[in-house]
N, C-alpha and C positions, 0 to 999 in steps of 0.2 A: 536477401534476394532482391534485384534489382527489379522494377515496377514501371512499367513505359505510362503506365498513369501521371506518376513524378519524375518523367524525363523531361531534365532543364539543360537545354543543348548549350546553354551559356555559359554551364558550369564544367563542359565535358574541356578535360584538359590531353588525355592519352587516347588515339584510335592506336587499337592491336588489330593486327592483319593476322590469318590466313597465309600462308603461301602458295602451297599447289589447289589449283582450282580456286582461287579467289584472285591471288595478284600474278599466278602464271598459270597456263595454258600449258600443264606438263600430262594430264591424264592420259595420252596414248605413250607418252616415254616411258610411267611407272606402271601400267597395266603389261606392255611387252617387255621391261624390261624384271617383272616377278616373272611371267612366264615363262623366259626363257633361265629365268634361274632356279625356278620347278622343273624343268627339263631338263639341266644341266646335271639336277640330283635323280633323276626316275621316280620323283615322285607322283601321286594320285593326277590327275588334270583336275584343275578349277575353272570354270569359268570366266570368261570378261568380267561377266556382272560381279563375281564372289570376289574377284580380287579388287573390281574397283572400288566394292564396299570396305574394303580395309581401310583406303585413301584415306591420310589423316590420322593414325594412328603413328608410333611410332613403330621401327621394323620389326624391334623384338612381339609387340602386341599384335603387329598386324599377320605374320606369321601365326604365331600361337592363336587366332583366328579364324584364320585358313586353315590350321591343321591342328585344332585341339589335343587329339592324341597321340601327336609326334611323338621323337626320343627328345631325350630331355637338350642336346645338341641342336636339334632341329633350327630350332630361329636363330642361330648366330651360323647357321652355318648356310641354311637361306636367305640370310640379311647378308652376308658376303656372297652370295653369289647374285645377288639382286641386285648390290652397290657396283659391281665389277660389268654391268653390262648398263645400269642408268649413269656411270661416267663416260661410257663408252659411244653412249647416242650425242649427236650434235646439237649443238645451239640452238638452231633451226625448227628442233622438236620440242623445244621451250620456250616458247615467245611467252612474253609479257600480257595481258588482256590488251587491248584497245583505253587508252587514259590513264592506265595506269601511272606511269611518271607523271603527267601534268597532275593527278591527284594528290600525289605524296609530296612536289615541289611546292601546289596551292596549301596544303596542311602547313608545311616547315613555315610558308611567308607569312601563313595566320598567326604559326607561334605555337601552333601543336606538336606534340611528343609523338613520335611517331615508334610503334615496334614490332614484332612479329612473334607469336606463338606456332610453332609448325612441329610438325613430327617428322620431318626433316634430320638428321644427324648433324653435328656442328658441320663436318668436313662439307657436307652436300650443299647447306644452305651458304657457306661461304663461298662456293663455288657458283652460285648461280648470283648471289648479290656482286660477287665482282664479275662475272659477264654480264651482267645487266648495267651497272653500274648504279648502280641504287643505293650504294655505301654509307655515303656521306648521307643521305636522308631519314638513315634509322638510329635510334639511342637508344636502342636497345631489343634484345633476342634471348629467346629462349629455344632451344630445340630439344626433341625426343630423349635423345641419348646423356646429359646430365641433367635431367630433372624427372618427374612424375609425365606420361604420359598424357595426353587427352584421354580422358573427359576429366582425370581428374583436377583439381584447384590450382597444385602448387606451378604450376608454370607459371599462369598468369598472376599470380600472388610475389613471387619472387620479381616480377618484372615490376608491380607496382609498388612493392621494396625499395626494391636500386632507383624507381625514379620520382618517391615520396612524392605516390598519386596515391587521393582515395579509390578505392570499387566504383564509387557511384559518379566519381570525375573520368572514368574510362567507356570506350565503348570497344568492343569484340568484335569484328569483322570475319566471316567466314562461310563456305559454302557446304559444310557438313552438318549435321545433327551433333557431330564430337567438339565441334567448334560452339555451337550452341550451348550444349551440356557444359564444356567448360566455363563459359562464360557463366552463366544460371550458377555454377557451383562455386563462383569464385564473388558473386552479388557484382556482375559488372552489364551492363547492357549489352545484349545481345544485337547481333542487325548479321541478315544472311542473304547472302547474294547465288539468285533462282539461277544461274547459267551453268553452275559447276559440279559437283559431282554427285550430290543428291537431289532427289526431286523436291519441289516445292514443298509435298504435302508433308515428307518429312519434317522441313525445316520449322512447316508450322506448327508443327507438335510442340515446340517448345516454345512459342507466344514472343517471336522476337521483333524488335520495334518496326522492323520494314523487312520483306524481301525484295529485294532490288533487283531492276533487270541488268541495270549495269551500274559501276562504278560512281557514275555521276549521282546518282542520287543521295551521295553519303552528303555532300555538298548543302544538299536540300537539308539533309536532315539536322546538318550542324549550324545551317545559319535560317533555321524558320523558326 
């Protein structure tokens, strides 16, 4: 388990991102775009709040979430009709945070590894890193749909595999408690940023080295 006690930012070589609600501004695309794919099927109504606590999961978990006692079809067939209307919403309802790219260009010119754990689907997260263009800045991805979900380990364990980092040379970037948990689960430093989809007091539940109000302070944390 990683220990902000003996966090040595000297030695941090991989920051892992987050993507919805850390490094973009998607929360009202995938809140409207489950809702109208619960209406599409007649099913029960959830709330804003219910669906936005899924955020971060991947679709099969975040479904089966939402709707415990579905038929056993249920989440592939509301994760397709969920994907069929957040392709369908515009760029426009996907902005990037504020510093984002200046942050991820500063990482590359320090010489950090830069990559992203999301619960995202390959097809989704490819489609928002080339409309952003943010391509060329990441070495590597993991998303929902071939690996283990958040909270649990193997995402971020596979990604510090492929890019022969230790746990304790990574830090975990994210605005969820799932994001946290994986981090905690995987002994990688946690750091949770307070603007995105869960409240603060969640994120402290799990004792991560800073919540940040915004992006810049990762800066701080890697060169203090």
């Amino acid at each position: 388990m990683p220990d902000e006690n003996h966090f040595d930012p000297t030695q941090i070589r991989l920051v892992v991102f987050d993507w919805d609600g850390t490094l973009m501004d998607s929360e009202h695309a995938i809140v409207q775009s489950m809702q109208r794919g619960i209406a599409d099927l007649g099913l029960e109504p959830r709330t804003d709040d219910e669906v936005r606590n899924i955020i971060g999961l991947g679709l099969r978990e975040a479904v089966s979430a939402l709707y415990p006692a579905g038929e056993a079809d249920l989440p592939e067939r509301l994760a397709e009709a969920y994907r069929t209307h957040w392709f369908q919403f515009s760029q426009d309802q996907r902005d990037l945070f504020p510093g984002v790219r200046e942050l991820l260009e500063w990482l590359d010119a320090q010489g950090y590894l830069i990559a992203i754990a999301t619960g995202k689907s390959r097809r989704g997260l490819n489609r928002v890193l080339s409309d952003s263009g943010l391509e060329s800045l990441i070495h590597a991805s993991r998303c929902a749909d071939e690996t283990r979900s958040k909270p649990h380990p193997q995402m971020l364990e596979e990604i510090l595999t492929l890019l022969g980092v230790a746990a304790s040379e990574a830090v975990m970037v994210g605005d969820t408690e799932y994001d946290m948990e994986l981090a905690r689960n995987a002994g990688v430093h946690p750091i949770a940023v307070c603007y995105g989809t869960h409240e603060p007091e969640r994120l402290h539940r799990h004792a991560p080295l800073a919540c940040l109000e915004s992006l810049h302070g990762i800066r701080t944390l890697l060169t203090q």
